[in-house]
MARBA-757422 format. One record per atom (N, C-alpha, C): atom name; x, y, z; residue in one letter. Coordinates in nm, 4 decimals, always signed. Each point is the difference from the previous one (the first is absolute). Layout:
! MARBA-757422
R; name; c1; c2; c3; resn
R; CA; X; Y; Z; A;
...
//
This chain:
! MARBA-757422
R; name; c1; c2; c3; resn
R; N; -1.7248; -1.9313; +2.5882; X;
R; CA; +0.0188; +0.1189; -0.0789; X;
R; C; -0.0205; -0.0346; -0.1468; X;
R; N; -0.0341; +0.0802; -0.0714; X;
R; CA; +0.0014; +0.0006; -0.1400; X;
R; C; +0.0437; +0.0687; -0.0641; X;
R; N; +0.0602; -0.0410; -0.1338; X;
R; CA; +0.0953; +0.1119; -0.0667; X;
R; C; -0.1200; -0.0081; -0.1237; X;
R; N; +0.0263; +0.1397; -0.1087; X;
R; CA; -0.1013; +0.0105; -0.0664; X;
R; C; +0.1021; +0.0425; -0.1172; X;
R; N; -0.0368; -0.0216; -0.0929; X;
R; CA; +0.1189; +0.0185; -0.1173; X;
R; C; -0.0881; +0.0447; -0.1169; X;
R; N; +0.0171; +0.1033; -0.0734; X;
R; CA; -0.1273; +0.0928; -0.0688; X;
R; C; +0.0880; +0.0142; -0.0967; X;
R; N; -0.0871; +0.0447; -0.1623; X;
R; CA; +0.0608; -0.0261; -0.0787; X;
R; C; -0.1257; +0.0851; -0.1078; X;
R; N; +0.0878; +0.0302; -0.0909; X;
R; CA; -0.1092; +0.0581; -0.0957; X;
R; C; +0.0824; +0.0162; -0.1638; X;
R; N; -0.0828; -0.1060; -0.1057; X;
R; CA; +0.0912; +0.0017; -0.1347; X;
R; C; +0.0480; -0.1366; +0.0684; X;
R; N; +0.1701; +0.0868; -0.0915; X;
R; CA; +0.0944; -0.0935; +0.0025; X;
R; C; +0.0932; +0.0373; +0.1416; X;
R; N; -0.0127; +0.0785; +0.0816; X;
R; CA; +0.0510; +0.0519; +0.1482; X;
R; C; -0.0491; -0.0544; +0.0800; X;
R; N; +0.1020; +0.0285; +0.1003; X;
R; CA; -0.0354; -0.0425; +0.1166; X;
R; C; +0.0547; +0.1134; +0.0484; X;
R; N; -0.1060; +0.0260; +0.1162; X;
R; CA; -0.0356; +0.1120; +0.0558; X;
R; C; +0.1462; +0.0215; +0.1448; X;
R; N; +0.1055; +0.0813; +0.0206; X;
R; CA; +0.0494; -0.0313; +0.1234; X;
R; C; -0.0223; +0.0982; +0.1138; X;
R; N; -0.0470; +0.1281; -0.0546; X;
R; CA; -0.0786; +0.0314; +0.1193; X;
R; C; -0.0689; +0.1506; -0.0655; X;
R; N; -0.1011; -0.0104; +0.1220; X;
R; CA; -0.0994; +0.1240; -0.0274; X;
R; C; -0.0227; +0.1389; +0.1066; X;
R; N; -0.0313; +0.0917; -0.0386; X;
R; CA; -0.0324; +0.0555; +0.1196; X;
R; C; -0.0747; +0.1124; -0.0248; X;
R; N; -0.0159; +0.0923; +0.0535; X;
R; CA; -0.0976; +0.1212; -0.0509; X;
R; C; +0.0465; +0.1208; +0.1332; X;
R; N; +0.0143; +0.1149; -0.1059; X;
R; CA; +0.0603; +0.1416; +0.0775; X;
R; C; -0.1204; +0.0722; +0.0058; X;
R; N; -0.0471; +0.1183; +0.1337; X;
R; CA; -0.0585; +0.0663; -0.0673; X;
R; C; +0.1075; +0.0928; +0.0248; X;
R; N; -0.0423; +0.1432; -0.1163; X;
R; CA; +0.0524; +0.1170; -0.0396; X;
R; C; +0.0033; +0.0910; +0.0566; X;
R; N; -0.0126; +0.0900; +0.0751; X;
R; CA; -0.0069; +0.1570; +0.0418; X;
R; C; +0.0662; +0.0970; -0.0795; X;
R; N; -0.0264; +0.0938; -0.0461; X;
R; CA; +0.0863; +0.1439; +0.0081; X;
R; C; +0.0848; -0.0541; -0.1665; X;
R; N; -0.0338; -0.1075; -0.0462; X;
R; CA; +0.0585; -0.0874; -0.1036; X;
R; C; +0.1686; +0.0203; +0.0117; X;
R; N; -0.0303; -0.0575; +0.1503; X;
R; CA; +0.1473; -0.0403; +0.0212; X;
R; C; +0.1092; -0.0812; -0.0548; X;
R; N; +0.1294; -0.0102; +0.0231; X;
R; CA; +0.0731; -0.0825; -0.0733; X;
R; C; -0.0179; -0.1500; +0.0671; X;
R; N; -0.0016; -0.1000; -0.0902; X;
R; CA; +0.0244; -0.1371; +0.0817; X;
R; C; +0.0756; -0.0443; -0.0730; X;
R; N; +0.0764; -0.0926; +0.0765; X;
R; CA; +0.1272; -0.0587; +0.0056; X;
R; C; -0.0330; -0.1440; +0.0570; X;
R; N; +0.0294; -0.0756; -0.0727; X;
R; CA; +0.0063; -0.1584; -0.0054; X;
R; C; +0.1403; -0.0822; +0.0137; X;
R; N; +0.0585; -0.0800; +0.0989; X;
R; CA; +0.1424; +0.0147; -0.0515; X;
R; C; -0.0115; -0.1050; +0.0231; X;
R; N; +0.0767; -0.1106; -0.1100; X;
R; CA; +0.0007; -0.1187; +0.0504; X;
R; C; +0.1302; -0.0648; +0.0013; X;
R; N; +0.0082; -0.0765; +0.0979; X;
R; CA; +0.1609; -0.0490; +0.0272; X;
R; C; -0.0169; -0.2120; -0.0124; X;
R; N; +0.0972; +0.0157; -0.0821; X;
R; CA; +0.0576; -0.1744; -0.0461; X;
R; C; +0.1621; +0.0101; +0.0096; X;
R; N; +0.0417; -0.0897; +0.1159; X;
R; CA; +0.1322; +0.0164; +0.0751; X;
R; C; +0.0954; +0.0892; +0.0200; X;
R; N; -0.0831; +0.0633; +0.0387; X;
R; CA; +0.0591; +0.1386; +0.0701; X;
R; C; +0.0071; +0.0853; -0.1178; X;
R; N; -0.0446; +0.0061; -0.1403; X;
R; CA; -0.0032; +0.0769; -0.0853; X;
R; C; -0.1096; +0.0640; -0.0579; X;
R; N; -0.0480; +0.1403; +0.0419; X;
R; CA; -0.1055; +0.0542; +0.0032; X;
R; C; -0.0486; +0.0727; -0.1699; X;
R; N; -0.1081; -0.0250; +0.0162; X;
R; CA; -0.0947; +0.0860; -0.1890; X;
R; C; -0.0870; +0.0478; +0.0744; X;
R; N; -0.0177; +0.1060; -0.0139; X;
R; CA; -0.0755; +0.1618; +0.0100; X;
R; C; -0.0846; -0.0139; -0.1247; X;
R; N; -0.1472; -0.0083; +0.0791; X;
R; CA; -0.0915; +0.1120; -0.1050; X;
R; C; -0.0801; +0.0844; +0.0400; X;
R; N; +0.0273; +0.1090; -0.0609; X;
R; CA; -0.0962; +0.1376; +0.0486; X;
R; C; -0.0884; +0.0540; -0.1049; X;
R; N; -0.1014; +0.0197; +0.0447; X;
R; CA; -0.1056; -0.0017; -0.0258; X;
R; C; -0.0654; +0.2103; -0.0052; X;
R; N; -0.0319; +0.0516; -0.0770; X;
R; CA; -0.0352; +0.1225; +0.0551; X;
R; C; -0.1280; +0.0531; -0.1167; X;
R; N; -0.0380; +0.0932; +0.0097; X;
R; CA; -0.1561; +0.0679; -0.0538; X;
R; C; +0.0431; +0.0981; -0.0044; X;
R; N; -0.0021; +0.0794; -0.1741; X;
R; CA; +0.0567; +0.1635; -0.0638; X;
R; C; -0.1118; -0.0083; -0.0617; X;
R; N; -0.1528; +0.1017; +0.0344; X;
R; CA; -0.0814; +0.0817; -0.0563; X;
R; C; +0.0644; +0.0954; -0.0913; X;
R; N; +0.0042; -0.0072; -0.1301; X;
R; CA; +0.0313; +0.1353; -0.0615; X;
R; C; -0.1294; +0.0798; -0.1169; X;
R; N; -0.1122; -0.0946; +0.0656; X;
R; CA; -0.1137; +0.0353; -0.1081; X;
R; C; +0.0185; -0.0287; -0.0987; X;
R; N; -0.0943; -0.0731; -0.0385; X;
R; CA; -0.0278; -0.0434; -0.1634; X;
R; C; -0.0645; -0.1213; +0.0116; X;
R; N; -0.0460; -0.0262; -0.1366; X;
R; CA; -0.0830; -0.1029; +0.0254; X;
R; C; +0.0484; -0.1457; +0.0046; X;
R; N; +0.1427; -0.0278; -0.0488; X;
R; CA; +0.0549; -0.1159; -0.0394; X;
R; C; +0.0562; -0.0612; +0.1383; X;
R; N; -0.0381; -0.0881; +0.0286; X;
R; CA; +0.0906; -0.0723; +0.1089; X;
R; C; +0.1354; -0.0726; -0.0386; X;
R; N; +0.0886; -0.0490; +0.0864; X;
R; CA; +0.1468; -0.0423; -0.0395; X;
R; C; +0.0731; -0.0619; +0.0826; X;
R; N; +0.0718; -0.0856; +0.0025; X;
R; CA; +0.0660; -0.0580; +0.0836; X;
R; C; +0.1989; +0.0235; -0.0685; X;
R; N; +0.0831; +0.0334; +0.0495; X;
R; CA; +0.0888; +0.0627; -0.0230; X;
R; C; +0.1233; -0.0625; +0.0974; X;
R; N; +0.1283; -0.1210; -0.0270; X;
R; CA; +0.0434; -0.0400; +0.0639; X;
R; C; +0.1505; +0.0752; -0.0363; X;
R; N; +0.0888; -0.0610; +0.1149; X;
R; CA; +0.1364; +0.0632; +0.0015; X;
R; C; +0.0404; -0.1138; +0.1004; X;
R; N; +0.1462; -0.0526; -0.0624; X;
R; CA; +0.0814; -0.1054; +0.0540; X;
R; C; +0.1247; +0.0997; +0.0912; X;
R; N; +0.0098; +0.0218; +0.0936; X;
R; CA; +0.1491; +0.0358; +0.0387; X;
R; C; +0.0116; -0.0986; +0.1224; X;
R; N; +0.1722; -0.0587; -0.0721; X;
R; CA; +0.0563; -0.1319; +0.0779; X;
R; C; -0.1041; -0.0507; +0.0801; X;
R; N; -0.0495; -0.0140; +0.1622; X;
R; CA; -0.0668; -0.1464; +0.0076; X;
R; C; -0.1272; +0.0696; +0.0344; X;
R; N; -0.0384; +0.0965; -0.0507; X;
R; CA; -0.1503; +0.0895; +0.0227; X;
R; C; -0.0707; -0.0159; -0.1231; X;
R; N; -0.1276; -0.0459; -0.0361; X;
R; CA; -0.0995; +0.0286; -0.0806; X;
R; C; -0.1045; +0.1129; +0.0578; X;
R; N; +0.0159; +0.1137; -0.1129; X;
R; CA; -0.1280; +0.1117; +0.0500; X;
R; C; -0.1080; -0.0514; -0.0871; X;
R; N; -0.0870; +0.0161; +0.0517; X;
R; CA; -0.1721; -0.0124; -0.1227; X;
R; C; -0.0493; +0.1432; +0.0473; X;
R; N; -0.0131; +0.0843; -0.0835; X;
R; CA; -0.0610; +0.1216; +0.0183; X;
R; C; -0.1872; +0.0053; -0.0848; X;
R; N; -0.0729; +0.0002; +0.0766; X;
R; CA; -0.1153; -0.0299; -0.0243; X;
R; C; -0.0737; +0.1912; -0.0479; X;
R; N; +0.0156; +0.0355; -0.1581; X;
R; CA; -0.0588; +0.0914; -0.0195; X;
R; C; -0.1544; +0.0544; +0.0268; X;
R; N; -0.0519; +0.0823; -0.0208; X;
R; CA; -0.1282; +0.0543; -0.0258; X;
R; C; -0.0909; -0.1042; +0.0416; X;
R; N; +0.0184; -0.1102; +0.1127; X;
R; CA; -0.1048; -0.0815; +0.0564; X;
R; C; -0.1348; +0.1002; +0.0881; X;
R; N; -0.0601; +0.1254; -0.0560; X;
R; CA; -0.0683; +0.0661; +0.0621; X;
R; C; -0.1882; +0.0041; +0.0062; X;
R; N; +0.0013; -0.0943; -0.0805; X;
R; CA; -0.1752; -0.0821; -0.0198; X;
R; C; +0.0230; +0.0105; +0.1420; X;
R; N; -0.1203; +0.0712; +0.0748; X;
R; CA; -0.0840; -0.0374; +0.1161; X;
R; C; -0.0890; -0.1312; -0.0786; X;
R; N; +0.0870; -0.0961; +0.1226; X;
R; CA; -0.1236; -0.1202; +0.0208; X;
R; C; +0.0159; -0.0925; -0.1334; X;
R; N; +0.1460; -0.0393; -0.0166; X;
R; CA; +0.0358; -0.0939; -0.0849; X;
R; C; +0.1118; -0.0389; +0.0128; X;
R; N; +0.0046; -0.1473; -0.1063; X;
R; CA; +0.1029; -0.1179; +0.0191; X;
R; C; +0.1035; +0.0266; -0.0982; X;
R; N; +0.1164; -0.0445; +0.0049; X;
R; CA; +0.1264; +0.0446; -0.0971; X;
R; C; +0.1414; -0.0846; +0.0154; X;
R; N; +0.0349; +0.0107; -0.0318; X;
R; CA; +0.1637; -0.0858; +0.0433; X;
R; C; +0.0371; -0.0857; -0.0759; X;
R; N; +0.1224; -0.0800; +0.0390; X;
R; CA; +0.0528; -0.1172; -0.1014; X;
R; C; -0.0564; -0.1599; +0.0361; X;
R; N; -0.0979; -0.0230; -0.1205; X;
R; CA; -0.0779; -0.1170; +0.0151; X;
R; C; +0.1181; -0.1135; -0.0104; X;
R; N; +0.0286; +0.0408; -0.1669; X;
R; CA; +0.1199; -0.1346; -0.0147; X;
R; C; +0.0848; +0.0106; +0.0567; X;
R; N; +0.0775; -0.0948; +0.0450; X;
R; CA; +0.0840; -0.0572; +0.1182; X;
R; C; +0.1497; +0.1149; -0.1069; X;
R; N; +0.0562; +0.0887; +0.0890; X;
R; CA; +0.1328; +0.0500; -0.0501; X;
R; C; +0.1166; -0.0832; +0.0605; X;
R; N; +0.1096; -0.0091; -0.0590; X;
R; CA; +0.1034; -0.0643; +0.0411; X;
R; C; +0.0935; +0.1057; +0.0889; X;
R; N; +0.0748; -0.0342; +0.0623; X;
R; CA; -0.0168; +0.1111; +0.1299; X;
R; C; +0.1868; -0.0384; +0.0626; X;
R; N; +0.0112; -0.1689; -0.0128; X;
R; CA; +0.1391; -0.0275; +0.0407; X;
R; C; +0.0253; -0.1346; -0.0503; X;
R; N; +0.0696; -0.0536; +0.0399; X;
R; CA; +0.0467; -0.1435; +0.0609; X;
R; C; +0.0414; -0.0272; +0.0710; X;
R; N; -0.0387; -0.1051; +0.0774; X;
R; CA; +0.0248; -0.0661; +0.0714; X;
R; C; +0.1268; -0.0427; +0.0033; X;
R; N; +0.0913; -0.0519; +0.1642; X;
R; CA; +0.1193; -0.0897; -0.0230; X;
R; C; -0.0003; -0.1574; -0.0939; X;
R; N; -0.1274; -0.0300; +0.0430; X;
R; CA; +0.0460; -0.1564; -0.0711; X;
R; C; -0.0803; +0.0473; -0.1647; X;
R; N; +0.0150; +0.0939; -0.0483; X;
R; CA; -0.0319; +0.0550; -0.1261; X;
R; C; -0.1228; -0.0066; -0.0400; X;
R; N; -0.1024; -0.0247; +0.0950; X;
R; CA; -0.1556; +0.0010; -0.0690; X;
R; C; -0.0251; +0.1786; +0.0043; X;
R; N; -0.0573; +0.0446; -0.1527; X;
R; CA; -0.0209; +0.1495; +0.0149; X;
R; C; -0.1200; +0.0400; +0.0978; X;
R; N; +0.0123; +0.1127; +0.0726; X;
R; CA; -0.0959; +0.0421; +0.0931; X;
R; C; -0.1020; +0.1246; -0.0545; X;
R; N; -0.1382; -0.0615; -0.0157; X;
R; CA; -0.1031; +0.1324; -0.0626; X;
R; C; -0.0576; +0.0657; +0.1417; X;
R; N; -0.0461; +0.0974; -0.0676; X;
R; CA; -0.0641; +0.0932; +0.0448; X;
R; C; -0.1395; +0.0457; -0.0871; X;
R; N; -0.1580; -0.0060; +0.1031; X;
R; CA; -0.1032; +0.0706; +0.0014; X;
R; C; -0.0471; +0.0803; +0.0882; X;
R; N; -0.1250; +0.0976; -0.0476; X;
R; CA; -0.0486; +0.0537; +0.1375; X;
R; C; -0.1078; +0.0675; -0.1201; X;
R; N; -0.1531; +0.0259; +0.1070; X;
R; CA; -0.0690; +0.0952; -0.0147; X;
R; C; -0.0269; +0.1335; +0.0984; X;
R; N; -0.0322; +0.1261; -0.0440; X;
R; CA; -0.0103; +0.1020; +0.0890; X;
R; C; -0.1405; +0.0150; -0.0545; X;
R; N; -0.0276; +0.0302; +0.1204; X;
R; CA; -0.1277; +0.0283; -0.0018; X;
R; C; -0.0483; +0.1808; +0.0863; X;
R; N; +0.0063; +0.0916; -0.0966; X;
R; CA; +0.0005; +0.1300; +0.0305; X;
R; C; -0.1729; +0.0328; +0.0397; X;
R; N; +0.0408; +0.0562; +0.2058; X;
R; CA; -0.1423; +0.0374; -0.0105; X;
R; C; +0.0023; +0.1348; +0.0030; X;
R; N; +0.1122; +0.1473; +0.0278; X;
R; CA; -0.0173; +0.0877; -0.0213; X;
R; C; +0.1793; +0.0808; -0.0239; X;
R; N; -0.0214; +0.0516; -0.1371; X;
R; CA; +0.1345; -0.0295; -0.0182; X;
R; C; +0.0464; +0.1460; +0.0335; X;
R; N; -0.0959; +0.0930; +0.0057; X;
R; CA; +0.0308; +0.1570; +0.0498; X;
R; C; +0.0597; +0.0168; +0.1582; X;
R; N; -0.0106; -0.0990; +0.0668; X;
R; CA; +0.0481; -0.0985; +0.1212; X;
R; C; +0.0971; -0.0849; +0.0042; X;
R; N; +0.0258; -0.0210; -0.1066; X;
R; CA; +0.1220; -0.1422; +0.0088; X;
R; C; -0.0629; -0.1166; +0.0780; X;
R; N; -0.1273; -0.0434; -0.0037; X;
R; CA; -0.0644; -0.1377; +0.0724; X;
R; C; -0.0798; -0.1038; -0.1160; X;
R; N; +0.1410; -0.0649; +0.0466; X;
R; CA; +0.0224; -0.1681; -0.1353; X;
R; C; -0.0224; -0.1301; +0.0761; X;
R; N; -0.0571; -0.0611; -0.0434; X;
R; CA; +0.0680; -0.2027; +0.0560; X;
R; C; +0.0704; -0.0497; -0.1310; X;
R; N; +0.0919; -0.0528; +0.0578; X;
R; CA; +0.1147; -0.0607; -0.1240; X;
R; C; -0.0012; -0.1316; +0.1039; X;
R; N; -0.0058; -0.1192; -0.1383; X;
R; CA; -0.0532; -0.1160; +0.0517; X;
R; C; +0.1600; -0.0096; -0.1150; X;
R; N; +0.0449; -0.1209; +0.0750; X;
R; CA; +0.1393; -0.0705; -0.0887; X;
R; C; +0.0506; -0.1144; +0.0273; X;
R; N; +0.0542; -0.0417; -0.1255; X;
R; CA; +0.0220; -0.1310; +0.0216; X;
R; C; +0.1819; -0.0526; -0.0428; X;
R; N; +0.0423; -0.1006; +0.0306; X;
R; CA; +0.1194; -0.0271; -0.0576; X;
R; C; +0.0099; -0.1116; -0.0344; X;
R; N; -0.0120; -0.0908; -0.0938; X;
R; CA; -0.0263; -0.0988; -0.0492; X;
R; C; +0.1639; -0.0780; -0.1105; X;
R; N; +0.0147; -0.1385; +0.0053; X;
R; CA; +0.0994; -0.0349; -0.0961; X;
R; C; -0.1263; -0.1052; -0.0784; X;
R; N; +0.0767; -0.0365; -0.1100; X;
R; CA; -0.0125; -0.0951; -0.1089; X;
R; C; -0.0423; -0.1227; +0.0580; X;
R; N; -0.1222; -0.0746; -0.0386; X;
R; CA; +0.0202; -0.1906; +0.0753; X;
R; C; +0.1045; -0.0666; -0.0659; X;
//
């Protein structure tokens, strides 16, 4: 077997994955470190206009990212630089990336590619 250990910068990569979207449903990511769970939800509010936005809210162990006006048919968007997102128990801080990639947003049909990465 081989283990593969990926890394990009000064991160190291701890895991990846990719959603696709429908109906620009809600997704929910939850991750658990000894039995103590962090929520992040993820959701898409069209309100027209031209400015795109990313719009967060902390309540106790939930992070929302509310992804505004991502409505370009047939383009890339999201949080490149690594956001800080938690920490960890043995105190290394835990980031957060992802790209969406909108192919029809009058549809709600996205790929959101993401990553969760700490510090080397």
């Amino acid at each position: 077997m081989v283990d593969f250990i990926e890394s990009i910068g000064d991160f190291t990569i701890l895991k990846q994955s990719e959603i696709i979207v429908y109906n620009d449903s809600e997704i929910n990511i939850e991750l658990i470190e000894d039995d103590k769970p962090l929520v992040l939800k993820i959701y898409f509010v069209n309100k027209g206009g031209r400015k795109s936005s990313v719009l967060e809210e902390v309540n106790d162990n939930t992070l929302s990212l509310k992804f505004v006006n991502f409505e370009k048919e047939n383009s890339l968007g999201g949080i490149f630089e690594p956001l800080r997102v938690g920490t960890l128990d043995n105190g290394e801080i835990l980031y957060f990336n992802c790209v969406i990639y909108t192919l029809n947003a009058s549809e709600g049909n996205r790929l959101l590619k993401y990553s969760f990465l700490k510090k080397k």
